[in-house]
PyMOL Python script that loads the backbone (N, CA, C, O; Angstrom):
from pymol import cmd

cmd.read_pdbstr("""\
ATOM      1  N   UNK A   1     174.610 103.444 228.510  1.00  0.00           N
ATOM      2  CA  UNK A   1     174.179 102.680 229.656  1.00  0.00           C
ATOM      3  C   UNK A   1     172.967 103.332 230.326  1.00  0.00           C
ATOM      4  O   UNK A   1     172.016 102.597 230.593  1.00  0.00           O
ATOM      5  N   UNK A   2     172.901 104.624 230.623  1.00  0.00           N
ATOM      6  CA  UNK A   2     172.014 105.394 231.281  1.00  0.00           C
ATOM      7  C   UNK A   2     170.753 105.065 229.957  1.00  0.00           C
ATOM      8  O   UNK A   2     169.723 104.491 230.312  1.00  0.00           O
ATOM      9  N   UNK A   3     170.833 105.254 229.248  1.00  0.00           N
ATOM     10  CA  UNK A   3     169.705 104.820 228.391  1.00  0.00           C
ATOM     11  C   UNK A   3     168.830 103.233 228.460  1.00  0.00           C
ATOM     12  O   UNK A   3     167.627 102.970 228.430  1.00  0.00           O
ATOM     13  N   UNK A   4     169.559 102.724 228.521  1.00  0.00           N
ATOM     14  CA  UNK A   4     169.177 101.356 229.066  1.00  0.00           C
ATOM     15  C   UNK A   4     168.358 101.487 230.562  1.00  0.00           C
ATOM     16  O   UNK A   4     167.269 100.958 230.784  1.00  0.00           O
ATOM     17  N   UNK A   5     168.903 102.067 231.247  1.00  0.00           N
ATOM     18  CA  UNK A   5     168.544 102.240 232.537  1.00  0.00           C
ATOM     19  C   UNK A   5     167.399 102.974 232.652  1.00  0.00           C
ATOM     20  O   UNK A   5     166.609 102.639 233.534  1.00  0.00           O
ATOM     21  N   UNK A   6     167.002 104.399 231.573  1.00  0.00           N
ATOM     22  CA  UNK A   6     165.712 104.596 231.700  1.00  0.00           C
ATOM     23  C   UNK A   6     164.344 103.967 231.083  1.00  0.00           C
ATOM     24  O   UNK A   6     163.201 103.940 231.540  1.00  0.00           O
ATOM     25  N   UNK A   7     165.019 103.363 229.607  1.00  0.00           N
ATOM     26  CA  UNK A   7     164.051 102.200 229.005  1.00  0.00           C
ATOM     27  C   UNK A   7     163.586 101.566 229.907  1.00  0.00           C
ATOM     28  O   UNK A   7     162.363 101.454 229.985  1.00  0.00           O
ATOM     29  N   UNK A   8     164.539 100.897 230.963  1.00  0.00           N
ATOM     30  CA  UNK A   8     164.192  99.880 231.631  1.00  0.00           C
ATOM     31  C   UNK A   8     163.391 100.251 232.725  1.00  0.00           C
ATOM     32  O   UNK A   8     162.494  99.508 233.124  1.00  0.00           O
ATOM     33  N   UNK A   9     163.643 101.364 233.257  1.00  0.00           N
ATOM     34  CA  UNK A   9     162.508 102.491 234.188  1.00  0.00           C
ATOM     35  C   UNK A   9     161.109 102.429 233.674  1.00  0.00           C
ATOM     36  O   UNK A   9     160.135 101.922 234.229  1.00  0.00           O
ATOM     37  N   UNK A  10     161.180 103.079 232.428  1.00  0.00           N
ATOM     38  CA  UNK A  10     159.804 103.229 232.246  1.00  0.00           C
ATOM     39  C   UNK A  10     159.253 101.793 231.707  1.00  0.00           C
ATOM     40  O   UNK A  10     158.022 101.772 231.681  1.00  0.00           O
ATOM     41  N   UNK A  11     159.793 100.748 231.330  1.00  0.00           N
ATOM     42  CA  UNK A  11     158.911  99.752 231.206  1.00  0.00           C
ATOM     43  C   UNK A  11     158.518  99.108 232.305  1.00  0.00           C
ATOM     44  O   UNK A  11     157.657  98.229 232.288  1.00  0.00           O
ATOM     45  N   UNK A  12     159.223  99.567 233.504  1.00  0.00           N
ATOM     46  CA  UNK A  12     158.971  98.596 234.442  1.00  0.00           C
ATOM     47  C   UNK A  12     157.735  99.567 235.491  1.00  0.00           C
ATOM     48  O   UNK A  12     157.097  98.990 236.373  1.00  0.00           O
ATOM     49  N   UNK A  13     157.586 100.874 235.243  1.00  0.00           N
ATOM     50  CA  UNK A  13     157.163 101.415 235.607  1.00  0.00           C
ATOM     51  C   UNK A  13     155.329 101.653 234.978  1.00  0.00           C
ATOM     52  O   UNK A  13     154.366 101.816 235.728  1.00  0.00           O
ATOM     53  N   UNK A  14     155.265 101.598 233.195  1.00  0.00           N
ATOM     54  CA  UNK A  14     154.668 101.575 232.582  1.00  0.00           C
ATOM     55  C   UNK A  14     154.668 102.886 232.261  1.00  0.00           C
ATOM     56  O   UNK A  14     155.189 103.263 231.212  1.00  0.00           O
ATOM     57  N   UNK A  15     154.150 103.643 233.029  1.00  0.00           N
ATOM     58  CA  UNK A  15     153.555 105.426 233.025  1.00  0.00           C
ATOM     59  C   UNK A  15     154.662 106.049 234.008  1.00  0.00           C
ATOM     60  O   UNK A  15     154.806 105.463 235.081  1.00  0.00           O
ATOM     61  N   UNK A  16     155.427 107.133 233.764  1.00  0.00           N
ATOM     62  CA  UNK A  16     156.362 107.866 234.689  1.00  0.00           C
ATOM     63  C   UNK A  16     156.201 109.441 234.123  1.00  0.00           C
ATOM     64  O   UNK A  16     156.014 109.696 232.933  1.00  0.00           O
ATOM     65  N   UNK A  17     156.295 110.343 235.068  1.00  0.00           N
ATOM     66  CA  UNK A  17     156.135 111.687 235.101  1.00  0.00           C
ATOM     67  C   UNK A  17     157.589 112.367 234.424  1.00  0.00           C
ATOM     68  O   UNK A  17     158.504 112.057 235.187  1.00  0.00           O
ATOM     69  N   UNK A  18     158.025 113.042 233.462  1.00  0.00           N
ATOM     70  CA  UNK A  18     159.475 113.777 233.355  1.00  0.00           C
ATOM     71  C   UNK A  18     159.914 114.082 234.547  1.00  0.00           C
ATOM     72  O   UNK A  18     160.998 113.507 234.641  1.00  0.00           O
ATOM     73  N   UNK A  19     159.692 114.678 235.551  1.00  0.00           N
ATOM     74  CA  UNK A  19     159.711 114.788 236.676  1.00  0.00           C
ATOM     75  C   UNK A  19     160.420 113.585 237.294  1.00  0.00           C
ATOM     76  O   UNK A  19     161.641 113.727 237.358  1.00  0.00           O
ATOM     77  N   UNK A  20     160.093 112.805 237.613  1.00  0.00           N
ATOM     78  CA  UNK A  20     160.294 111.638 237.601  1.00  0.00           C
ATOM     79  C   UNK A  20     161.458 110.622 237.337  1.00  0.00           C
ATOM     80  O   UNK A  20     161.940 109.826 238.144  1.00  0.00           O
ATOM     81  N   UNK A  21     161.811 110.832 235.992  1.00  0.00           N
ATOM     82  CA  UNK A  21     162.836 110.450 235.113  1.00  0.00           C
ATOM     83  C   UNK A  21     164.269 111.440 235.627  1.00  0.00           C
ATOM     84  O   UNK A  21     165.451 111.155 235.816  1.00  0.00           O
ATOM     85  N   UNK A  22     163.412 112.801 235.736  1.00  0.00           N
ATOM     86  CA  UNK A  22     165.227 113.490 235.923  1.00  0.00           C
ATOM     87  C   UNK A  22     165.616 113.743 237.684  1.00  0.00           C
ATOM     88  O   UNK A  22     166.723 114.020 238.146  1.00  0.00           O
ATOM     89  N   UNK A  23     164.719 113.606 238.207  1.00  0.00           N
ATOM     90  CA  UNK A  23     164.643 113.170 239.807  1.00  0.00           C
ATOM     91  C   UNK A  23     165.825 111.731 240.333  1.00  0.00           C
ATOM     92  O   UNK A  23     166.613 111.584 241.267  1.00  0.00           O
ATOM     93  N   UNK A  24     165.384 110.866 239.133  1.00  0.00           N
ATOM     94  CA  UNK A  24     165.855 109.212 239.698  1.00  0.00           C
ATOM     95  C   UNK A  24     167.032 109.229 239.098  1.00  0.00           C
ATOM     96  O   UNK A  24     167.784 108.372 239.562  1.00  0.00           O
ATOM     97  N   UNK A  25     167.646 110.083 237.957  1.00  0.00           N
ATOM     98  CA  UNK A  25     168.699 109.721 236.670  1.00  0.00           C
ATOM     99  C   UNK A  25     169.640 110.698 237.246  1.00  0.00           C
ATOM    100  O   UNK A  25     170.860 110.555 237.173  1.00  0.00           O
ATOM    101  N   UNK A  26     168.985 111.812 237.889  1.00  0.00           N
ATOM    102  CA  UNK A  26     169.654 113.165 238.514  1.00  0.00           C
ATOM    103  C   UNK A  26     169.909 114.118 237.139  1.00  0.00           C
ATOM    104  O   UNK A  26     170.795 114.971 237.188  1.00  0.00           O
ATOM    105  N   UNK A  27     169.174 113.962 236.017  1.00  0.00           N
ATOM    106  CA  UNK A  27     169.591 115.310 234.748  1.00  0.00           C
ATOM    107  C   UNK A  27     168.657 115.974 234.761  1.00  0.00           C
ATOM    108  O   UNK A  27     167.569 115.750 235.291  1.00  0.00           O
ATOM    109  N   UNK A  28     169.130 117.181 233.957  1.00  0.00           N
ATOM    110  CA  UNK A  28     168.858 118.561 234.070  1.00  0.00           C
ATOM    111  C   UNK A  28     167.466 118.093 232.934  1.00  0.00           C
ATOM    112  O   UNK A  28     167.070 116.985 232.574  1.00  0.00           O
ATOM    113  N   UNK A  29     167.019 119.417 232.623  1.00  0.00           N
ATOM    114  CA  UNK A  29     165.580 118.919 231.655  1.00  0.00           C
ATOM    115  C   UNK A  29     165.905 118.421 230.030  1.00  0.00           C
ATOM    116  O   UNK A  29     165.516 117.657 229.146  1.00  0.00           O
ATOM    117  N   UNK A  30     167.023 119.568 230.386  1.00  0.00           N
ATOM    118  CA  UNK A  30     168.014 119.237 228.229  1.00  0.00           C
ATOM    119  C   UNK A  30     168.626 117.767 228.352  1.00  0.00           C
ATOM    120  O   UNK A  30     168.463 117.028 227.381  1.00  0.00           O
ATOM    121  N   UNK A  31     169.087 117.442 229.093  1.00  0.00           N
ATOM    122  CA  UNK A  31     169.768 116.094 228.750  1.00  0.00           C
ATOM    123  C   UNK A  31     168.828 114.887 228.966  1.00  0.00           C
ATOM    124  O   UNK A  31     169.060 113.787 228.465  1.00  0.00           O
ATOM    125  N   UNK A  32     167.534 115.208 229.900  1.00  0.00           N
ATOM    126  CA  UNK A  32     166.875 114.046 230.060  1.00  0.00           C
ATOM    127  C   UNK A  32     165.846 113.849 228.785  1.00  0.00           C
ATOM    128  O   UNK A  32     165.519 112.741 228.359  1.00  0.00           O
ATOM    129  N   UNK A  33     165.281 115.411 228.117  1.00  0.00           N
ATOM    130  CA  UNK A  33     164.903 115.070 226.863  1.00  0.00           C
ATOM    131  C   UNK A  33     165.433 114.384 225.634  1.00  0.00           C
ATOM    132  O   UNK A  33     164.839 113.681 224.817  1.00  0.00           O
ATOM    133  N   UNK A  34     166.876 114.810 225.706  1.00  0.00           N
ATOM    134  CA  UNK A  34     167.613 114.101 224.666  1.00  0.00           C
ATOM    135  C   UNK A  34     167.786 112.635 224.800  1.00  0.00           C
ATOM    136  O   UNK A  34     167.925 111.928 223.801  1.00  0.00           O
ATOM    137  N   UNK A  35     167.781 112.083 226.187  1.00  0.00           N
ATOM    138  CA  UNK A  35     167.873 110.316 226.360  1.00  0.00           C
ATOM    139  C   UNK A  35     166.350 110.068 225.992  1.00  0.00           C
ATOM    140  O   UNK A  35     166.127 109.039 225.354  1.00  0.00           O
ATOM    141  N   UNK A  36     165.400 110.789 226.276  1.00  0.00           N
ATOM    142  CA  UNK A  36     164.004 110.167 225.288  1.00  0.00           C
ATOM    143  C   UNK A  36     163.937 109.958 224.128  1.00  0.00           C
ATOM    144  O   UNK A  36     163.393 108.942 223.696  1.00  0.00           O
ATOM    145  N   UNK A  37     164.580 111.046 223.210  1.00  0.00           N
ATOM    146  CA  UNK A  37     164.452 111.550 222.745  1.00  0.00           C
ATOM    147  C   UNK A  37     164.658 110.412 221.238  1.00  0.00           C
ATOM    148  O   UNK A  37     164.204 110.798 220.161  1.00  0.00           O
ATOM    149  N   UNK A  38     165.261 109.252 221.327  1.00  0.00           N
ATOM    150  CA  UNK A  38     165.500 107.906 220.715  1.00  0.00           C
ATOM    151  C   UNK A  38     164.612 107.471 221.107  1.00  0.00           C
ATOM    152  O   UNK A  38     163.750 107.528 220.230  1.00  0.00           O
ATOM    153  N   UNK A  39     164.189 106.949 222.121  1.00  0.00           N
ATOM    154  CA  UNK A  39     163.275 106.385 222.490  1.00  0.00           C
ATOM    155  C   UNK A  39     161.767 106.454 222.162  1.00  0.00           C
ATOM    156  O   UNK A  39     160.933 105.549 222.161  1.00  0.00           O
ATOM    157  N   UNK A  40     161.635 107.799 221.876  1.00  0.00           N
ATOM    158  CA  UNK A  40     160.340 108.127 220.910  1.00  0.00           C
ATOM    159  C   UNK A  40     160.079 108.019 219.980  1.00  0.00           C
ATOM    160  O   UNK A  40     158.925 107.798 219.614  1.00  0.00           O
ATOM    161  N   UNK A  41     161.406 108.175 218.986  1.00  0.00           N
ATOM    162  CA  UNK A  41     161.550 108.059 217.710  1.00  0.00           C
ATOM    163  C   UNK A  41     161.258 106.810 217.279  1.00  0.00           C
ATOM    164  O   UNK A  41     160.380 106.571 216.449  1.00  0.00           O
ATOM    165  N   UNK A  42     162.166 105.742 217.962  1.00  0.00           N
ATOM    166  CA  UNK A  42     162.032 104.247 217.289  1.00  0.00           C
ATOM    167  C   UNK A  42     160.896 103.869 218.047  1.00  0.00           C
ATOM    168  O   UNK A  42     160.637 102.666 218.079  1.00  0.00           O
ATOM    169  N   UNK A  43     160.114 104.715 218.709  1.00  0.00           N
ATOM    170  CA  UNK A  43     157.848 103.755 218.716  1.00  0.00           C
ATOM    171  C   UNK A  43     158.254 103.361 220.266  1.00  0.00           C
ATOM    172  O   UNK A  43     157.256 102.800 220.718  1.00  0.00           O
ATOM    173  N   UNK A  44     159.248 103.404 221.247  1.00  0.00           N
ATOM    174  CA  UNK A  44     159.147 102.139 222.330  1.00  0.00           C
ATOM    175  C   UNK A  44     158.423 102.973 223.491  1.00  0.00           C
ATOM    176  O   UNK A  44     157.988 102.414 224.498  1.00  0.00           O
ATOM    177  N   UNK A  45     158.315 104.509 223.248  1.00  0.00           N
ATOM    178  CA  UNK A  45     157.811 105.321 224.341  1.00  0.00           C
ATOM    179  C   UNK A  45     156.790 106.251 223.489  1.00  0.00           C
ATOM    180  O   UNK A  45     156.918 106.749 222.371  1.00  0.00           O
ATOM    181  N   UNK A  46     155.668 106.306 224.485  1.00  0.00           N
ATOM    182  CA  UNK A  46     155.280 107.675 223.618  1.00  0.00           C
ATOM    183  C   UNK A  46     155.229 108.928 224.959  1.00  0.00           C
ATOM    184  O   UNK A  46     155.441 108.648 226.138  1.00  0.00           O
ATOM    185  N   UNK A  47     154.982 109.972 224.572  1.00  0.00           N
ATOM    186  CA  UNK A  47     154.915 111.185 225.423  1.00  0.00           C
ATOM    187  C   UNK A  47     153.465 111.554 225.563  1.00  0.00           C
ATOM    188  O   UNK A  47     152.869 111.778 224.509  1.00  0.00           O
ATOM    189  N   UNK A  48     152.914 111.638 226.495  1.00  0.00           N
ATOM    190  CA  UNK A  48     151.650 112.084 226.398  1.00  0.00           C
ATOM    191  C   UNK A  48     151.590 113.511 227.406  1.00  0.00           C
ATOM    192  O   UNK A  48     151.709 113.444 228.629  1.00  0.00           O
ATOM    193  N   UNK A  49     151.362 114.940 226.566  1.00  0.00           N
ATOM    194  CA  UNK A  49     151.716 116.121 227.103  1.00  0.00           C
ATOM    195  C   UNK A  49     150.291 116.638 228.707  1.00  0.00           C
ATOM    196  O   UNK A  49     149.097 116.336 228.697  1.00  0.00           O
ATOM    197  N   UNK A  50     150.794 117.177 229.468  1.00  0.00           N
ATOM    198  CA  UNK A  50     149.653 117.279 230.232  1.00  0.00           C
ATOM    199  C   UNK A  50     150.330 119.114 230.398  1.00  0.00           C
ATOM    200  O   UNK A  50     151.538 119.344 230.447  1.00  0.00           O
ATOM    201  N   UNK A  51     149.168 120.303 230.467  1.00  0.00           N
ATOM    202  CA  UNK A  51     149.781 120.983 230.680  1.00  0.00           C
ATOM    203  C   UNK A  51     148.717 121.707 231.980  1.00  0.00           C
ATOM    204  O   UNK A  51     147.498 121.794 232.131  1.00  0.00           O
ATOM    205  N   UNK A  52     149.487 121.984 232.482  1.00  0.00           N
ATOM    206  CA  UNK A  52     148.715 122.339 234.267  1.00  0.00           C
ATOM    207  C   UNK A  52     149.696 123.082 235.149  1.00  0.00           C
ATOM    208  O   UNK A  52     150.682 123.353 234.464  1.00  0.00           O
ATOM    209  N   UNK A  53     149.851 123.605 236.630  1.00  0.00           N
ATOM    210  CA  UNK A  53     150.485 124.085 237.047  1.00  0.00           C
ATOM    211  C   UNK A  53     151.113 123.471 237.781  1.00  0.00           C
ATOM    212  O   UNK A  53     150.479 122.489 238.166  1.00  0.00           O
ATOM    213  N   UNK A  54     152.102 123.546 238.206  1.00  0.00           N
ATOM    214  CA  UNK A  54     153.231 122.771 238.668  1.00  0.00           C
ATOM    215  C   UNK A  54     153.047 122.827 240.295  1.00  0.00           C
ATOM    216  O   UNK A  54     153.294 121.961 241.134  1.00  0.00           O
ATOM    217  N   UNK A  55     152.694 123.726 240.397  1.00  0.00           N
ATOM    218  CA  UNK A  55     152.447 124.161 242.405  1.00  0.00           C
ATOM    219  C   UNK A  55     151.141 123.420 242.617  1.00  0.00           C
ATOM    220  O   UNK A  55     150.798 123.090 243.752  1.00  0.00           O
ATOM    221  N   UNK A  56     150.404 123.153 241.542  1.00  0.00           N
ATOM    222  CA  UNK A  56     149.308 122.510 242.543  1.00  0.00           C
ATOM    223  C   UNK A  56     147.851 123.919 242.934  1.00  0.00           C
ATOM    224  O   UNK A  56     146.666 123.724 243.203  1.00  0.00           O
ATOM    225  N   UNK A  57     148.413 124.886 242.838  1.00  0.00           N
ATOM    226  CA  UNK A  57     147.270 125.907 243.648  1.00  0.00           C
ATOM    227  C   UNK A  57     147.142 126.644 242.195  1.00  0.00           C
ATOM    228  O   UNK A  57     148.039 127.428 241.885  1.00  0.00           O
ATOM    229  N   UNK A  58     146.572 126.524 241.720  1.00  0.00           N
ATOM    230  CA  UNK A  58     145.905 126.898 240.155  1.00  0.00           C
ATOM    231  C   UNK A  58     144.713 128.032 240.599  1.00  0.00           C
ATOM    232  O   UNK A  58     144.457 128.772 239.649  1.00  0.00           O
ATOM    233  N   UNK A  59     144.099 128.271 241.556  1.00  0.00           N
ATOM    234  CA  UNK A  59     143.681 128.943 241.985  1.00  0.00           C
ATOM    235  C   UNK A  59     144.349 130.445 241.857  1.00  0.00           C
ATOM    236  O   UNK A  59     143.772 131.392 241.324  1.00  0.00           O
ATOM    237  N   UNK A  60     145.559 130.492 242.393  1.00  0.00           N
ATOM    238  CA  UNK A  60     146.865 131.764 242.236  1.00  0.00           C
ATOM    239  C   UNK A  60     146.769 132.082 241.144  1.00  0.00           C
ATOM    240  O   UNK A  60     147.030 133.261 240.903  1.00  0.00           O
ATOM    241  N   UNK A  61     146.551 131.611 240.545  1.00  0.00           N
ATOM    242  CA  UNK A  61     147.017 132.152 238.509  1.00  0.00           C
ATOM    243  C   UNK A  61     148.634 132.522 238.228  1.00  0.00           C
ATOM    244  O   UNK A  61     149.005 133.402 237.451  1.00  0.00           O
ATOM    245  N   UNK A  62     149.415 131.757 238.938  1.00  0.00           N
ATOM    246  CA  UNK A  62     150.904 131.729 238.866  1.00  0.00           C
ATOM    247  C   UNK A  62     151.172 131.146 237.318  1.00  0.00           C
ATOM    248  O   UNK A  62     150.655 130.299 236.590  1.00  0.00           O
ATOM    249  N   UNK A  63     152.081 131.922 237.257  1.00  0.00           N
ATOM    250  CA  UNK A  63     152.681 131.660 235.271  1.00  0.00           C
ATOM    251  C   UNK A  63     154.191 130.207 235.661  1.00  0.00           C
ATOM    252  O   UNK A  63     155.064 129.687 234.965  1.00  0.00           O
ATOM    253  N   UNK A  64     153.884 130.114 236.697  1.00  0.00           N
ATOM    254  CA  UNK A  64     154.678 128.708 236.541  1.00  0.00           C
ATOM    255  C   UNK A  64     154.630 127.733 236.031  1.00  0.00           C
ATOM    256  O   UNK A  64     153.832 126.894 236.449  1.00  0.00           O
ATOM    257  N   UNK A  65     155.393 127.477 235.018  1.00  0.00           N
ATOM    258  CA  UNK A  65     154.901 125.804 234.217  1.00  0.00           C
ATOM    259  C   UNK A  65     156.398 124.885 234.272  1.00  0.00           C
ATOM    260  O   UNK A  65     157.580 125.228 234.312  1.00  0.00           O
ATOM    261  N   UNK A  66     155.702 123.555 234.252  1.00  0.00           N
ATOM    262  CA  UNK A  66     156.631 122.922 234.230  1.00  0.00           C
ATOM    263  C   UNK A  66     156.663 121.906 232.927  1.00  0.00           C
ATOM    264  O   UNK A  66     155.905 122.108 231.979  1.00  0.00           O
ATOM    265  N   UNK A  67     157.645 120.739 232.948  1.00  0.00           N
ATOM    266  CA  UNK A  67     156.977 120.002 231.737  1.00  0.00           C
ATOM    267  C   UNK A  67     156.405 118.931 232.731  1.00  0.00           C
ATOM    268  O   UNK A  67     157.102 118.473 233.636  1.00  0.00           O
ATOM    269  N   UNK A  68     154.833 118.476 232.475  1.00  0.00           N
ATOM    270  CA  UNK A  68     154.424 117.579 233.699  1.00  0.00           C
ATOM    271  C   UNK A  68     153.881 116.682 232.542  1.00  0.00           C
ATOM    272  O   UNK A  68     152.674 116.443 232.574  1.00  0.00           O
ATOM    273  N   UNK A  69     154.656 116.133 231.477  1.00  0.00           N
ATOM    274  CA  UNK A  69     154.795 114.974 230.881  1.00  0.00           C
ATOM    275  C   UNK A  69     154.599 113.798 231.052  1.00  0.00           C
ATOM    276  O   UNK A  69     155.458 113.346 231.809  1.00  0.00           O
ATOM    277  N   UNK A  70     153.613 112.768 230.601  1.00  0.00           N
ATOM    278  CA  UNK A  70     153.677 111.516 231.217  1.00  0.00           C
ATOM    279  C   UNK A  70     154.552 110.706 230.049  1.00  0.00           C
ATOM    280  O   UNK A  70     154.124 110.848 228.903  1.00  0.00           O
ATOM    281  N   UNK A  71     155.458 110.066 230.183  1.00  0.00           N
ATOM    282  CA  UNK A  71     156.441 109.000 229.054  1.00  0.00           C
ATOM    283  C   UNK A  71     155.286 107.611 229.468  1.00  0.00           C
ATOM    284  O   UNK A  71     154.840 107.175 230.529  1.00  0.00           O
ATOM    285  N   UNK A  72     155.155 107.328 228.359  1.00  0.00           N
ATOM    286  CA  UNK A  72     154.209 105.471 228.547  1.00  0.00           C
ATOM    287  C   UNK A  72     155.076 104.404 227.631  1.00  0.00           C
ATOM    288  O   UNK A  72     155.345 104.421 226.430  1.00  0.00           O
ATOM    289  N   UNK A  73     155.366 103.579 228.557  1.00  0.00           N
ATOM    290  CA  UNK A  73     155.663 102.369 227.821  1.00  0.00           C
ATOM    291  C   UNK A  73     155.314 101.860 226.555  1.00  0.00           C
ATOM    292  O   UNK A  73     156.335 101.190 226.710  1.00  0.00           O
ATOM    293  N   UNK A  74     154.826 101.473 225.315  1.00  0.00           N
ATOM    294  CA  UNK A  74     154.204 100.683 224.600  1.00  0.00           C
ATOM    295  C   UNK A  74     155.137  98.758 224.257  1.00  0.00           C
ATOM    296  O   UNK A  74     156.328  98.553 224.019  1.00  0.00           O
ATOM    297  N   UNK A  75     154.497  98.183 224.325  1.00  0.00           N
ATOM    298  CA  UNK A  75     154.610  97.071 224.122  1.00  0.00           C
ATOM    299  C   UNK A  75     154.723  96.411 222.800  1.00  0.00           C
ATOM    300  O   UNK A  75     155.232  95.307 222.607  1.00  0.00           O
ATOM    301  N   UNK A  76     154.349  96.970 222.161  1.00  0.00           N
ATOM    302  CA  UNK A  76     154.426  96.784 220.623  1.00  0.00           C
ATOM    303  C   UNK A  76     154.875  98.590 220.051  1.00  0.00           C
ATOM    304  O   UNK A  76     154.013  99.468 220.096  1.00  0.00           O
ATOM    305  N   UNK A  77     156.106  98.839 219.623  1.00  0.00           N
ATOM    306  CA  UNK A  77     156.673  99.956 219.142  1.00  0.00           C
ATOM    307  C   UNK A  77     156.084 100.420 217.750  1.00  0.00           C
ATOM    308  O   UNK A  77     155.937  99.695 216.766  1.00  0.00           O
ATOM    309  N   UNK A  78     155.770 101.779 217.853  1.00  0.00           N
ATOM    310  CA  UNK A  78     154.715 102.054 217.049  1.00  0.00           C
ATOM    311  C   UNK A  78     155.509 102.322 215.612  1.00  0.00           C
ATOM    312  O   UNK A  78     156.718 102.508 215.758  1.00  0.00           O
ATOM    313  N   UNK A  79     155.203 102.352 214.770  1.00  0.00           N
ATOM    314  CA  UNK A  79     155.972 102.887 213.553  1.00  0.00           C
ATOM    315  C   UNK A  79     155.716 103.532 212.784  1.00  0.00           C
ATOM    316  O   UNK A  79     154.793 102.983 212.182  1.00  0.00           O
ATOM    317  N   UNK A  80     155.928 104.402 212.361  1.00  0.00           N
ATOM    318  CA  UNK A  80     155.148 105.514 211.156  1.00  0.00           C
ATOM    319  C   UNK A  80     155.348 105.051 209.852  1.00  0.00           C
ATOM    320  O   UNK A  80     156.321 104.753 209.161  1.00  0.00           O
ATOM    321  N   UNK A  81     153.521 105.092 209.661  1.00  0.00           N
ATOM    322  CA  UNK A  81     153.512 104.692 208.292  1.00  0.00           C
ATOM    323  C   UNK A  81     153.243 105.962 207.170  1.00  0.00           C
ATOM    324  O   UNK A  81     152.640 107.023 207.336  1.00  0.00           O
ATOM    325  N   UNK A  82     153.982 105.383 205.887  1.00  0.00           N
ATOM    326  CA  UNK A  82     154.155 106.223 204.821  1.00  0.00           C
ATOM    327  C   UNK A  82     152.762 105.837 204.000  1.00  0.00           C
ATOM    328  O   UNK A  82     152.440 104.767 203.482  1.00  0.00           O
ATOM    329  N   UNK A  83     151.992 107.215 204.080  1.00  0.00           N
ATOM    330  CA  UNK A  83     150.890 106.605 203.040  1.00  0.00           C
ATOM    331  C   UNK A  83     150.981 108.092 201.778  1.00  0.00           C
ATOM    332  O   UNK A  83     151.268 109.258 202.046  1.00  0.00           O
ATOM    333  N   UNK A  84     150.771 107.740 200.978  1.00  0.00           N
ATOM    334  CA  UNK A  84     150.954 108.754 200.079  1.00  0.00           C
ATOM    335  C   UNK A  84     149.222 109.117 200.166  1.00  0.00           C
ATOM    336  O   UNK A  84     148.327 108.288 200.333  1.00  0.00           O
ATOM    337  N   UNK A  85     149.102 110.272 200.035  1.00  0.00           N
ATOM    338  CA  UNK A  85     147.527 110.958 199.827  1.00  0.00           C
ATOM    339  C   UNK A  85     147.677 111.979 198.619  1.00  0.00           C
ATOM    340  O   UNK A  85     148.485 112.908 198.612  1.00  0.00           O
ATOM    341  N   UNK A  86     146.929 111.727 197.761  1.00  0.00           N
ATOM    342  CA  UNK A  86     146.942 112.650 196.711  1.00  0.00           C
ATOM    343  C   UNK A  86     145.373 113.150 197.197  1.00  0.00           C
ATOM    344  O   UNK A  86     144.511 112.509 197.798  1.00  0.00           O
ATOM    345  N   UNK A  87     145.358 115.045 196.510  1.00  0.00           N
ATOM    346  CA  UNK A  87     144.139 115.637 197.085  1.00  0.00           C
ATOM    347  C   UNK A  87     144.108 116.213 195.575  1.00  0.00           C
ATOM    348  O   UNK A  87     145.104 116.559 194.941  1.00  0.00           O
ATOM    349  N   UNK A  88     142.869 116.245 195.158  1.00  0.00           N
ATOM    350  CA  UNK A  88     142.657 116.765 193.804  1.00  0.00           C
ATOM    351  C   UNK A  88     141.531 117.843 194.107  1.00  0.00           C
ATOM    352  O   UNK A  88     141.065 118.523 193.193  1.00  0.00           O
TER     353      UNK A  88
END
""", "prot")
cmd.dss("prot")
cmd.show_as("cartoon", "prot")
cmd.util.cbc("prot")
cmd.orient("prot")
């Protein structure tokens, strides 16, 4: 059910932060990756990684990171194609 509920988040949302997702769902970072974690696979989300500091003051040179992930909707689910490449 909770899976449904975040599909339905991020499509309605389009673009949502991880942050975001485990804020509104209330899970920890391991369980909210694992409910993506289908969702990526079968094409309906993709992850687009952003990596930056989490406080905002990047200036500090603080070793704080977070995952500041954007999840995007796609509308048409992407699918991986099998191409064989031979290299001679």
């Amino acid at each position: 059910m909770i899976l449904l509920e975040i599909k339905q988040y991020i499509k309605q949302h389009h673009q949502v932060r991880f942050s975001d997702i485990k804020h509104r769902f209330a899970l920890s970072e391991s369980a909210a990756q694992a409910l993506l974690a289908p969702l990526i696979r079968q094409g309906f989300v993709l992850r687009i990684e952003e990596h930056r500091c989490t406080t905002g003051a990047c200036s500090t040179h603080c070793e704080k990171e977070g995952d500041n992930s954007l999840y995007q909707w796609l509308e048409r689910p992407l699918k991986p194609l099998s191409v064989p490449i031979q290299i001679t």
